[in-house]
N, C-alpha and C positions, 0 to 999 in steps of 0.2 A: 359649538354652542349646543349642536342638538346631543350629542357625548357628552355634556355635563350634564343636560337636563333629564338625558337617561339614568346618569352614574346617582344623583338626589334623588329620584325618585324609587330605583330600585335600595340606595341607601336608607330613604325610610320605611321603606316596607322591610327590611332586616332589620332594621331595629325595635320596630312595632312588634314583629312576632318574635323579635327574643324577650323582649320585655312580655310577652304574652306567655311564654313559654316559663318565665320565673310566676308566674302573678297567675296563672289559671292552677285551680285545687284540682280539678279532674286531669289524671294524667291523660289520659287518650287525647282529650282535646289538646296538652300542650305537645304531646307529639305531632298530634297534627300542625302543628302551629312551627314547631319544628320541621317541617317537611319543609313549611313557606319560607321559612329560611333560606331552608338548602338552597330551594328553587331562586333564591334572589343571591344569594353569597354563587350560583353558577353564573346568572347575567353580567354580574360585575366581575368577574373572571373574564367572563366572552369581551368586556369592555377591554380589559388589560391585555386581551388577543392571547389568554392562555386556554385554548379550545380545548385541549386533554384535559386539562383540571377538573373544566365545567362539565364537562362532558360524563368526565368519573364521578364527581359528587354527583350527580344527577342518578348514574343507570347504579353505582353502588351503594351510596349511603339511602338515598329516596328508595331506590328499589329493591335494596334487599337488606340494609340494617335496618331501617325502619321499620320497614315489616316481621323483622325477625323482634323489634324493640316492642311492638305493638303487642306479638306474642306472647313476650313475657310478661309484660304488665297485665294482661289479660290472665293468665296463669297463675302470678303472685298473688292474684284477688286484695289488692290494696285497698286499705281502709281510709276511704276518704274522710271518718270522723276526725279520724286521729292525726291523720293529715294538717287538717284546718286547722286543730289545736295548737299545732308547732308551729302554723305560721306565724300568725301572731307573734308568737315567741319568738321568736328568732328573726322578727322584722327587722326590730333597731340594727342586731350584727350584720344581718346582710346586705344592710343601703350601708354601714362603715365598711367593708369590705367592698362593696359598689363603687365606693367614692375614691379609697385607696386605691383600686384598681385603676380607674379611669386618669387620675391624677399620673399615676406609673407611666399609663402609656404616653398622656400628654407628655409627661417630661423626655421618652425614650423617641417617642416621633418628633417633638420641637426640638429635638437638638441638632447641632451642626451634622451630625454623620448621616443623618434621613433628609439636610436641607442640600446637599451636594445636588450639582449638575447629574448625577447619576441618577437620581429617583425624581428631579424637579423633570428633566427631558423625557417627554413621550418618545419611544422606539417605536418605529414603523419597521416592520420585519416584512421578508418578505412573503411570496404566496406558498413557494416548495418551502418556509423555514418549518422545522421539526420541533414543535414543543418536547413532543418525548425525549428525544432524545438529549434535548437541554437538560430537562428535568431529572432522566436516569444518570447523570455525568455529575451532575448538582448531589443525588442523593448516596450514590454509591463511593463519591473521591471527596469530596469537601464535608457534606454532613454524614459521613459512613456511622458513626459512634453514635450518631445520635437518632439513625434511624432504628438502630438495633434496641438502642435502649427505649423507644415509641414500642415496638413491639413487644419486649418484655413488658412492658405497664400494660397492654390490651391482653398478653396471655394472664396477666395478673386479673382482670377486670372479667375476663373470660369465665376463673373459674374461683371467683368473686359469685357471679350470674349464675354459674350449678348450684355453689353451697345455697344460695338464699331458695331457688326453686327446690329444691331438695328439704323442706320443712323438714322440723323434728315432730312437729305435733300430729302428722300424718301416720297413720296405723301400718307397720310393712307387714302383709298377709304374706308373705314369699314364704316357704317351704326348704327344707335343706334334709336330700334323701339320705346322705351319710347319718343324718342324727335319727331319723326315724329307720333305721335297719340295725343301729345298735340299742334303740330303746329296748330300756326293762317294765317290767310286768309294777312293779311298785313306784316306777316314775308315773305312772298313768291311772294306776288304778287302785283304790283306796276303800278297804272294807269300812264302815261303818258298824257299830253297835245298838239298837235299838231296842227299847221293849215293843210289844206287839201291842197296836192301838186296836182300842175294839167299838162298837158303837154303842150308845147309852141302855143299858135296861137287859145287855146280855154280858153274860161270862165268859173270862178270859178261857179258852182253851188250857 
């Protein structure tokens, strides 16, 4: 009893802050609000008795993607005007994509292969049992292809997150000493022609 009344309540506090996390304009606050996710998608891990999981979303994504995420959004200097403008816009498509989505999962969790005695039975494991090493057996022989191909999409995402920090509209002052030791005398320097200006009431020389 008292395990379900934990699992509801850390469940709505995950869904309060993702729905916060789509619905706040100022990015800083929805990362913040993303943190409190993490921090609840670890408790209901701890409920499932997966302690490694919880444990790594806690000390990796809370404590060093996020703050590396906090970074860059501080860096991009995003334009909350322009922000707000698009939400709007693009409200209707993202509650149809919202709803699509949700509908998805109901039908892939309601069906027979998530209703089995496998997922309906709580496992009590014991106190020596090793998540890790369930987990590295799970990730390297059954999902091998597909953790390879997660990594290709985050080195994608990776340097996705250079090009956009990397503006074009930024001035590069940088210098390149090859080109200034071969410069010539007419790349740089340009005579002009002029008459001689004089001040009113005197003659030109």
């Amino acid at each position: 009893m008292i395990e379900q009344v934990v699992f509801y309540l850390f469940s709505g506090v995950l869904v309060f802050s993702a729905t916060m996390v789509v619905v706040m304009r100022n990015p800083i606050h929805a990362a913040l609000f993303l943190i409190l996710a993490f921090f609840a998608s670890s408790a209901i891990w701890l409920l499932l008795q997966a302690e490694f999981l919880a444990i790594t979303l806690v000390l990796v994504y809370v404590g060093a993607v996020m703050v590396l995420f906090l970074f860059v959004v501080m860096m991009l200097d995003l334009n909350n005007v322009t922000s707000r403008e698009g939400f709007i816009r693009y409200l209707p498509v993202g509650i149809s994509v919202a709803v699509l989505m949700v509908v998805a999962m109901g039908l892939v969790v309601g069906s027979d292969y998530f209703l089995g005695d496998r997922y309906l039975a709580i496992q009590q494991f014991d106190a020596d049992h090793s998540n890790t090493r369930e987990l590295g057996l799970a990730l390297y022989t059954q999902y091998l292809y597909q953790f390879e191909i997660a990594g290709a999409i985050l080195l994608v995402a990776i340097i996705a997150a250079i090009s956009l920090g990397m503006s074009k509209l930024k001035i590069n002052k940088s210098i390149n000493p090859d080109k200034q030791v071969f410069v010539k005398k007419h790349e740089r320097l340009r005579i002009v022609k002029m008459k001689a200006e004089t001040k009113k009431g005197e003659s030109e020389a």
